[in-house]
C-alpha positions as CSV (number, residue, x, y, z in Angstrom):
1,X,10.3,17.6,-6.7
2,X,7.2,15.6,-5.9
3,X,5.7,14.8,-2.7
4,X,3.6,11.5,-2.9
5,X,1.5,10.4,-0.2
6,X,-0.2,7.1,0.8
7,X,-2.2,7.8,3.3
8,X,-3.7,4.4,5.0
9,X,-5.8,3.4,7.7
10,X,-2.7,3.1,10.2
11,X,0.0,4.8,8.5
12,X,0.9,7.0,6.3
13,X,3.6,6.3,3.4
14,X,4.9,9.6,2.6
15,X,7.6,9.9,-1.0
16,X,9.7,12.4,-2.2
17,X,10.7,11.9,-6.3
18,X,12.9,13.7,-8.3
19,X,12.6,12.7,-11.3
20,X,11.0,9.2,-11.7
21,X,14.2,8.6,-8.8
22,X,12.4,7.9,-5.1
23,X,15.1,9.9,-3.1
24,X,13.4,9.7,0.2
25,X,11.1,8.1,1.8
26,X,9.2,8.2,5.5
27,X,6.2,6.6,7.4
28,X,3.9,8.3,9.6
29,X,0.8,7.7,12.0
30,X,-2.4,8.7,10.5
31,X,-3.8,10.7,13.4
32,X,-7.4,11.6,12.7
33,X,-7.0,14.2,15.7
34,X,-3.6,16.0,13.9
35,X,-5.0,19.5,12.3
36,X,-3.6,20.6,9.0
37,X,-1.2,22.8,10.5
38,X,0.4,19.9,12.7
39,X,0.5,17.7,9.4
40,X,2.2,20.7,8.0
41,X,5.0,20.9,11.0
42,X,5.2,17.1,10.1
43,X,6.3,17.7,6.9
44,X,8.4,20.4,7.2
45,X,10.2,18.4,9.4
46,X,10.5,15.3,7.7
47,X,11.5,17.4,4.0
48,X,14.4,19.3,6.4
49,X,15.7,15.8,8.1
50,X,16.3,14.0,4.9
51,X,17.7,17.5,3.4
52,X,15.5,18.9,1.7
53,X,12.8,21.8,1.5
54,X,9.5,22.8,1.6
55,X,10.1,24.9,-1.2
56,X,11.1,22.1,-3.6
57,X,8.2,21.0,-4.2
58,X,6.4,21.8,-7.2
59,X,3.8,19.1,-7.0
60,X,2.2,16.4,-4.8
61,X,-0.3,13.7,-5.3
62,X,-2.1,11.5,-2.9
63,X,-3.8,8.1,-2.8
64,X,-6.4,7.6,0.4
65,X,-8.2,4.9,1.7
66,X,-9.0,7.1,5.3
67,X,-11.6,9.9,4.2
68,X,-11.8,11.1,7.7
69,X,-8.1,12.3,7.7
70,X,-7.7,13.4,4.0
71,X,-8.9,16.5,4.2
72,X,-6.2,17.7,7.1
73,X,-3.1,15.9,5.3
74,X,-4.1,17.9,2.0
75,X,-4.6,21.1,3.3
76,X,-1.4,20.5,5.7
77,X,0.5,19.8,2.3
78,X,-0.9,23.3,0.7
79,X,0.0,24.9,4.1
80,X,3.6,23.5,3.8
81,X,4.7,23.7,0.4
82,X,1.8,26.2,-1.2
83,X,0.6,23.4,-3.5
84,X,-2.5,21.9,-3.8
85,X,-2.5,17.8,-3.9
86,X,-4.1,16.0,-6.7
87,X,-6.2,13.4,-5.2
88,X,-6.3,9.9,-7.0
89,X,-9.3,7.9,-7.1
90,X,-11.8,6.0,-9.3
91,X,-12.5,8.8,-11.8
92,X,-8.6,9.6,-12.2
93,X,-7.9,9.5,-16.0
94,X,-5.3,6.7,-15.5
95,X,-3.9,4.4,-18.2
96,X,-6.0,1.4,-16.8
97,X,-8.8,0.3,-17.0
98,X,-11.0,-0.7,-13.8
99,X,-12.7,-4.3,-14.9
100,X,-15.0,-4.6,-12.1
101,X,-18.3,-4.7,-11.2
102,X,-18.3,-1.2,-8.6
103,X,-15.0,0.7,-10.5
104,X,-15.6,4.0,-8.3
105,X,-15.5,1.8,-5.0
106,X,-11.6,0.6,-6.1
107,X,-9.3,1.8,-3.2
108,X,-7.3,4.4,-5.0
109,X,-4.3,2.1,-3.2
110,X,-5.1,-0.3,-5.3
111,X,-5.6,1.4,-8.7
112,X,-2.0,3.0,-7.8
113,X,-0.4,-0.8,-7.6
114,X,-1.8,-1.7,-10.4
115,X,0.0,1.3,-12.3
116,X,3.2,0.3,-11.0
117,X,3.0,-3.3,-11.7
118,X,1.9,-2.7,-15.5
119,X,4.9,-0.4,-15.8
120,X,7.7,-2.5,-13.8
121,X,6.5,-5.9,-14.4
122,X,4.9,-6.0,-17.6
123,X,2.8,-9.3,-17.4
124,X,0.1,-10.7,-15.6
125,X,0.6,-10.0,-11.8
126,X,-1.3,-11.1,-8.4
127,X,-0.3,-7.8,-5.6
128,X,-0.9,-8.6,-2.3
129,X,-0.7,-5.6,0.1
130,X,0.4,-6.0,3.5
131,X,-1.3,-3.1,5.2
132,X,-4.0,-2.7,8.2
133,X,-5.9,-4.6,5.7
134,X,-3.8,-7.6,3.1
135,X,-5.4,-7.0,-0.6
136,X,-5.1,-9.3,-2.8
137,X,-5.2,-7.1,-6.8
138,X,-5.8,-8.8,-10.1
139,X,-4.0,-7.1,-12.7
140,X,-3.5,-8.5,-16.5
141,X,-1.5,-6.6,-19.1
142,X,-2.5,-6.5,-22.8
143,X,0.3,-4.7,-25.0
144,X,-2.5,-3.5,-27.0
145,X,-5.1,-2.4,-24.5
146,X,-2.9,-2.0,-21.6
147,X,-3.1,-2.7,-17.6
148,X,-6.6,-4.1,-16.4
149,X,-7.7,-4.2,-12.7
150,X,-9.6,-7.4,-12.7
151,X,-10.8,-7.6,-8.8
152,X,-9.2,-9.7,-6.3
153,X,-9.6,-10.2,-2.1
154,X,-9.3,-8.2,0.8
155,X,-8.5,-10.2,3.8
156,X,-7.9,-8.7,7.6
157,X,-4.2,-7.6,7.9
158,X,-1.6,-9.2,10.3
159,X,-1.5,-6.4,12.9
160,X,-5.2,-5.9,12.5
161,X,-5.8,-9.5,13.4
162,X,-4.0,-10.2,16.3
163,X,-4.6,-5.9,17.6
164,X,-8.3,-7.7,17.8
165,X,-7.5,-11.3,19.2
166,X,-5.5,-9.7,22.2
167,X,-8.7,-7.2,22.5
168,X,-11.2,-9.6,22.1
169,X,-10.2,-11.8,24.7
170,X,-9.4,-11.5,28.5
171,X,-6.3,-13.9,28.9
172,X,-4.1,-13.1,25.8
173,X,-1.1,-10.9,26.3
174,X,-0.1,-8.3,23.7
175,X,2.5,-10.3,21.3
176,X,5.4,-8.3,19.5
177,X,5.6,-10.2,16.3
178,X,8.6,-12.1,15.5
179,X,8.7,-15.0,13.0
180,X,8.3,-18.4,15.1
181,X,10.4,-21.2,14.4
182,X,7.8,-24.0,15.5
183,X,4.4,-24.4,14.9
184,X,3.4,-26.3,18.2
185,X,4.2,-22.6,20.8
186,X,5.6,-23.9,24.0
187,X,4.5,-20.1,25.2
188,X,1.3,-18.2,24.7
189,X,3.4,-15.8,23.0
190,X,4.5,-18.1,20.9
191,X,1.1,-19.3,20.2
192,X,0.3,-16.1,19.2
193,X,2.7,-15.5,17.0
194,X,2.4,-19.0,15.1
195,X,-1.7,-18.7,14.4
196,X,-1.0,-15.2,13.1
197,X,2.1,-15.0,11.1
198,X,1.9,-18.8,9.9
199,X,-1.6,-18.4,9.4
200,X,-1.5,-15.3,6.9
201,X,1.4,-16.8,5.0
202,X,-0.7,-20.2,5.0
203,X,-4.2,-18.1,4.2
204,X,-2.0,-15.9,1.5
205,X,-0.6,-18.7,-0.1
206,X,-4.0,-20.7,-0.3
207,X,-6.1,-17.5,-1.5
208,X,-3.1,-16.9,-4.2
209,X,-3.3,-20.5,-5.6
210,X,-7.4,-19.8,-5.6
211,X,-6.7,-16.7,-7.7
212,X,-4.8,-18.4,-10.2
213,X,-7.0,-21.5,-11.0
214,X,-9.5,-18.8,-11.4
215,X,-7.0,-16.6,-13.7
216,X,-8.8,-15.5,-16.8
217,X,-6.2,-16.2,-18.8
218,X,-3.4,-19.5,-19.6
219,X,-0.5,-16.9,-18.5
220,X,1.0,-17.7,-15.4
221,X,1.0,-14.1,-13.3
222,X,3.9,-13.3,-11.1
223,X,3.2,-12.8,-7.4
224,X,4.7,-9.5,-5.5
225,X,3.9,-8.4,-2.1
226,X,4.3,-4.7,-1.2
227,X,3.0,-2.4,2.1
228,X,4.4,-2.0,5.2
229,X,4.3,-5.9,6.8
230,X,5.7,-7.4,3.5
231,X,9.2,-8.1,5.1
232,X,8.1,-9.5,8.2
233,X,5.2,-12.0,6.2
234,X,6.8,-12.1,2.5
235,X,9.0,-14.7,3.5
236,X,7.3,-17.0,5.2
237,X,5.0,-17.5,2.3
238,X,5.6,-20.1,-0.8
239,X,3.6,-18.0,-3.3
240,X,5.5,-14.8,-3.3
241,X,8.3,-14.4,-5.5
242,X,9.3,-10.9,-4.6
243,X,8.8,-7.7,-2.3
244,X,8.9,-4.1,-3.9
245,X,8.3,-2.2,-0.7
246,X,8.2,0.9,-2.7
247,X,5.5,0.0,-5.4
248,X,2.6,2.2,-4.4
249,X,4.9,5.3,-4.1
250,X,5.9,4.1,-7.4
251,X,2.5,4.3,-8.7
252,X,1.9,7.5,-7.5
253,X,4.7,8.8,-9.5
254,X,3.1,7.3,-12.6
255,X,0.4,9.0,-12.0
256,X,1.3,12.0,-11.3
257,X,3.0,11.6,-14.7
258,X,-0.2,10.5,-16.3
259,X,-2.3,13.6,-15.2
260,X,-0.2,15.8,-16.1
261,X,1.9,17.1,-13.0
262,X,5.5,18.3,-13.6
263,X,8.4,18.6,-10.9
């Protein structure tokens, strides 16, 4: 089996393939303070709730955008299942090509969605990434030539925003957030609520219909959201047609493929 991990600034996206089929699937805090062994205990834990073992794994790949915890979760996942992680990143020999100005800068996030996206989708496609941060990734497909990252934006992401609106000032509460029904809030709460999830769906769609009047081509690319807010910001936006929560895992798994790891 293959263990995939994405690890991100807040959380941790954590896969387990057999096959190209995702079988299971869990989310954890990225903990700068865990050591290797407690990421270890982690995963050994998760692998036996969902019914499975540490000894199953023959091969694990991971895609980081937190540098000060990757070196822990990798040496946890040696220390739990005796196999070193491949690490994907800018100098991965991937089936895509990085058209930007700075390719070794490319979140390794990013270059992941843009794998899965070529595979599942097969056109022109616009990737917005609900995570601590909401990226926006450009991705054309050639038949001849391929997938091709071709830039995009990286906006603050919906729990990051309003984390630093309630810190930032002294008289707003802490907001658990639901989708409002109104846009004028009758509550602070609600006030909340309204600026932050309206206005991400409102700055996503506007930033999406930016993208494609700049699209380098007359093909009309599809819009999918993926990353661990999609669900609760997806639908309040126009633009987005679909939500493949799974797609980074999924791109993992291709490349995984791609360099050459069997499980």
């Amino acid at each position: 089996m293959l263990l995939a991990l994405d690890i991100g600034n807040t959380e941790t996206t954590v896969g387990l393939f057999a096959g190209d089929r995702l079988v299971a699937h869990w989310r954890l805090h990225t903990t700068p303070q865990r050591t290797p062994d407690e990421w270890a205990a982690a995963f050994t834990a998760q692998l036996t709730q969902a019914g499975h073992s540490t000894e199953e794994i023959r091969a694990a790949i991971v895609a980081s955008v937190a540098p000060q915890v990757t070196h822990s979760v990798c040496d946890g996942i040696q220390a739990a299942t005796t196999r070193e992680p491949v690490r994907v990143d800018g100098r991965s020999k991937l089936p895509v090509v990085l058209d930007v100005d700075e390719p070794l800068t490319v979140g390794a996030d990013r270059i992941v969605n843009t794998l899965a996206a070529v595979e599942l989708f097969k056109q022109d496609t616009i990737v917005v990434d609900f995570g601590t941060a909401t990226t926006f990734d450009c991705i054309t497909v050639d038949g001849k030539r391929g997938g091709r990252f071709i830039g995009g934006v990286i906006m603050p992401g919906v729990r990051t925003a309003s984390d630093e609106l309630v810190r930032k000032t002294a008289k707003l509460p802490a907001t658990e957030l639901l989708p409002p029904t109104r846009a004028i809030g009758r509550r602070t709460e609600d006030c909340i609520r309204v600026g932050v999830l309206w206005g991400t769906a409102d700055a996503v769609d506007g930033l999406v219909r930016r993208i494609k009047a700049e699209w380098p081509s007359k093909t009309r690319p599809m819009v999918v959201a993926t990353g661990g807010l999609a669900g609760l910001v997806a639908p309040l936006c126009k633009e987005i047609e679909s939500v493949h929560a799974d797609l980074t895992l999924i791109g993992l798994r291709i490349a995984a493929a791609a360099l050459g790891l069997t499980w």
